[in-house]
N, C-alpha and C positions, 0 to 999 in steps of 0.2 A: 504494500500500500504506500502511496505516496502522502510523506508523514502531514497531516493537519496544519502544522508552521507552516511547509511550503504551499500548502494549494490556495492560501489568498495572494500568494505572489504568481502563479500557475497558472499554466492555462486547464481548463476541465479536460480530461482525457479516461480511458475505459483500460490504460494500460496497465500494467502490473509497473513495480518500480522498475526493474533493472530497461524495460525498454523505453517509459517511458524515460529515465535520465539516457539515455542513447539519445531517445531523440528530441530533447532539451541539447544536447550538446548540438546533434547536428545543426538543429535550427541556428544556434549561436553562433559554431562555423560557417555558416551560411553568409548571417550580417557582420562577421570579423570580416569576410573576405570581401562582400558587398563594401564598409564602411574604409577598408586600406586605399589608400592615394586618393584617387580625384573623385571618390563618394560614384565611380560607375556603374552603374547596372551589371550585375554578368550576364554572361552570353543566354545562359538558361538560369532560371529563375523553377525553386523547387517552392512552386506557390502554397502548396500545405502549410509549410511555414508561415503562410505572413498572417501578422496577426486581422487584418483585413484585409485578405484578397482580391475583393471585389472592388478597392483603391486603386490597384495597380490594373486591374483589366483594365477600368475605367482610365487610369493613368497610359495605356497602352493602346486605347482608343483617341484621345485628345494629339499626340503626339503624331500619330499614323492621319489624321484627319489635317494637322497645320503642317503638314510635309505633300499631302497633294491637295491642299486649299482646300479642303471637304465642309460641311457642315458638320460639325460632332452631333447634331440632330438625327444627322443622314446615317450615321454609324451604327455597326452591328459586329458583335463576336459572333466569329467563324471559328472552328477547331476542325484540326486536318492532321486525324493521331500519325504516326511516323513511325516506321520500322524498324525501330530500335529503340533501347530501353538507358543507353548509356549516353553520358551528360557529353562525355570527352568526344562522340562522332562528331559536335556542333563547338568547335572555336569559335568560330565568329559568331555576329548578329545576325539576325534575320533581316531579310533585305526588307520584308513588310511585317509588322505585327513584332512578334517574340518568340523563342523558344521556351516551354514551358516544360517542365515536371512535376510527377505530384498528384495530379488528378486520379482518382479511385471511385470504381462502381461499386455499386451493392446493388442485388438483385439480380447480377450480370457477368460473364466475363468475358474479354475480349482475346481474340487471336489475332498474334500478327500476319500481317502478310507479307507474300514473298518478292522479293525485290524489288520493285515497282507496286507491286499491289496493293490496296488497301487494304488494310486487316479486317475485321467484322466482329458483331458483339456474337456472342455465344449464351448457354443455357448456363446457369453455376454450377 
């Protein structure tokens, strides 16, 4: 159990201790590495982490819309999952939007697909 002193500093979670401090740290190494030199964004962003997500989509929207003159009215999240699971295939930015990880179904799971292909949700 995650001791009673820490959970009003915590975020609410279903983990047992040992994973949830795992992933208290990762989250942490996330914004060490986020917050070194010039405060950049990384290339993939592991959005479970943030403590409001829906900041940065929206933050992710605004930016993608004053780069081709858009109306942020006009804007919509698209997701286009990708055939791999590993953060390091993606150095660079995305030429539009962001690379994200992080996202998880319930009620569902997904197969990837093969080289080109799109993967597909599956039964659980």
């Amino acid at each position: 159990m995650v001791p009673s002193s820490w959970e009003k500093y915590a975020y609410a979670s279903k983990k047992n201790l040992l994973d949830w401090f795992q992933d208290m740290r990762d989250r942490n190494a996330q914004l060490v590495t986020w917050s070194e030199g010039e405060l950049m964004t990384p290339p993939v962003v592991w959005i479970s982490a943030l403590f409001n997500p829906m900041s940065y989509l929206t933050a992710i929207m605004q930016v993608t819309a004053r780069a081709a003159s858009l109306p942020l009215d006009d804007m919509c999240l698209v997701t286009e999952v990708l055939n791999t699971k590993e953060k390091n295939d993606f150095p660079e930015f995305a030429e539009d939007g962001a690379y994200i990880n992080g996202f998880f179904l319930e009620g569902a799971g997904w197969e990837l697909g093969r080289g080109g292909e799109q993967g597909y949700l599956t039964e659980m």
